[in-house]
N, C-alpha and C positions, 0 to 999 in steps of 0.2 A: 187745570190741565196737568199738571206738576203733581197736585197730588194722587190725579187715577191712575199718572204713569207712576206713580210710587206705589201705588200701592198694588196694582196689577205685579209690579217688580217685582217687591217683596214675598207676593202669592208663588209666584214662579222660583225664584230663587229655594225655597223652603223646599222644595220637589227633588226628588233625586235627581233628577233631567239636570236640574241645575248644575252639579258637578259637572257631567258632560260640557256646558255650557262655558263654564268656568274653567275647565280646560282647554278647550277649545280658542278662548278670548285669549287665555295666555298664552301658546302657543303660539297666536296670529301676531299679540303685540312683539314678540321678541320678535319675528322676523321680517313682517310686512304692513300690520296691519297699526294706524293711528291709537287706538283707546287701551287704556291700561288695563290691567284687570281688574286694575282697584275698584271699578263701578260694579263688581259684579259678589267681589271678595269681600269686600265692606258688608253690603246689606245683608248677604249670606249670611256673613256670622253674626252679623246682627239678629236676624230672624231665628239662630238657632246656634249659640253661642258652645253648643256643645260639641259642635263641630269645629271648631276654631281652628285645633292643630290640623286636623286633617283636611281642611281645606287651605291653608296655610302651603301646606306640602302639596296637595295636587297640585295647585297654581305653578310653586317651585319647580315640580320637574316638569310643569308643560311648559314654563318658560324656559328652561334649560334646552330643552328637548327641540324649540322655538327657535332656540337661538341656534343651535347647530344648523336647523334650516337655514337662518338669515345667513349664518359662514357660508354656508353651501351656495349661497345664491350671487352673493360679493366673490365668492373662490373662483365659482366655475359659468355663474352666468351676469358677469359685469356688466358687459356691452348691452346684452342683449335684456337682462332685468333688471337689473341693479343699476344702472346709471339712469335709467330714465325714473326709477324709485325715487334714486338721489336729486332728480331736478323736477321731481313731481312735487318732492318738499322744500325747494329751493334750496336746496344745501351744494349746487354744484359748484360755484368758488370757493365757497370753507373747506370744500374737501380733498383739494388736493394738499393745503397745508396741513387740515389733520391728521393726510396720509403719512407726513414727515413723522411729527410724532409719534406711531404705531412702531418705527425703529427702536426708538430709547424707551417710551412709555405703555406701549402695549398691554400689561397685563393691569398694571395700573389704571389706563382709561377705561378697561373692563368692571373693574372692580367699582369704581367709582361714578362709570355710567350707571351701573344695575340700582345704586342705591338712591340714584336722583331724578328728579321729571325730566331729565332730557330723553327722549326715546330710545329705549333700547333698538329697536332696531334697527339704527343706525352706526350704532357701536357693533354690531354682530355682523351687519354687512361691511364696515370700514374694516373690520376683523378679517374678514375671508379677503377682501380686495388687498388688505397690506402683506397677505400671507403671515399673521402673525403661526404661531405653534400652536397646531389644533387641540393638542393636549392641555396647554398650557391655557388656552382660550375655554378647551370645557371646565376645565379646575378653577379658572377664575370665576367662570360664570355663575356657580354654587353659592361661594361668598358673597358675588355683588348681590343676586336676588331672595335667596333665602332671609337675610335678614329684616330685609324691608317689609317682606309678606307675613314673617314669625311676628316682628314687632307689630304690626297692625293686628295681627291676630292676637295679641296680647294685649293691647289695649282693648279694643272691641271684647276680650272676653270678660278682662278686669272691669273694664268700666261702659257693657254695652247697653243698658236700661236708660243708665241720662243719656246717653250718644242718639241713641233712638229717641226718645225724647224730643233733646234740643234738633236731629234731623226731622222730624215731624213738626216740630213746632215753626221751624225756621228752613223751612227746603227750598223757595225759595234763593235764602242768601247762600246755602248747601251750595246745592247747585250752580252759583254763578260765581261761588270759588271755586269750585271743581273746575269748570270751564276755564278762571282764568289760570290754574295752574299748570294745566294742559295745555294752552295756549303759552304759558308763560316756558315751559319745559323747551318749545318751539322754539320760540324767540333765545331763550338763553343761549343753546346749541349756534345759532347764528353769531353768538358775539365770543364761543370760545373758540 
């Protein structure tokens, strides 16, 4: 089953629709939506390695673009979207203490959310909700995500033949590290 959804994937991804797609995924994760866009960003450039940078970059500014959504949504619609967001993913008691830190560490939890499995869009809604500086919030959000989506596009372009490969050969165990780092991005956020 694993591998028709791979490779029905793959078939898709290689389409120009796929951008759209792939914009789209990133957009949703910066502001509301669970899955990263790396499920979509990976095999893309897998399947057509000549697109790396430019997919690289669309992802970056729809996550940028995502993420001013997610401030917009913590700024102006807390009560009403944003909180029950926050206690859809259980985060509603970590979050008023991480509200504390948006004082002193704001542009930093920005920075350093974008480049790790914790969900960004948690960090773009506690952003709007702490009133960090929206300037300061889209400026950071360049650096935290850019680089994480450039470097996998760097890899996957340097070394995308065996990656495809060893994901063909082993999709399976692919996949059920995908799954627990997603789950794990989850779980960490609960313990900072």
């Amino acid at each position: 089953m694993l591998k028709r959804l791979y490779d029905w994937s793959m078939d898709r991804v290689a389409r120009p629709s796929g951008e759209k797609w792939l914009a789209g995924l990133s957009f949703a994760e910066a502001s509301f939506f669970p899955i990263p866009p790396d499920i979509l960003l990976m095999p893309m450039i897998i399947a057509d390695k000549s697109r790396a940078w430019r997919l690289a970059l669309i992802t970056t500014i729809a996550s940028v673009i995502g993420a001013a959504f997610g401030y917009l949504i913590g700024h102006f619609l807390y009560e009403a979207v944003a909180l029950p967001l926050i206690e859809l993913y259980g985060y509603a008691e970590k979050f008023a203490a991480f509200e504390a830190y948006y004082a002193e560490y704001g542009v930093l939890i920005v920075l350093i959310g974008g480049l790790t499995p914790i969900p960004f869009k948690v960090i773009t809604i506690a952003s709007g909700v702490a009133g960090l500086d929206p300037l300061l919030f889209m400026l950071s959000c360049i650096p935290a995500r850019a680089p994480r989506f450039f470097a996998e596009a760097l890899l996957l372009w340097k070394f995308g033949p065996p990656i495809r490969a060893f994901v063909e050969k082993r999709l399976s165990l692919v996949f059920t590290l995908f799954v627990a780092l997603l789950v794990g991005g989850f779980v960490a956020l609960k313990f900072v």
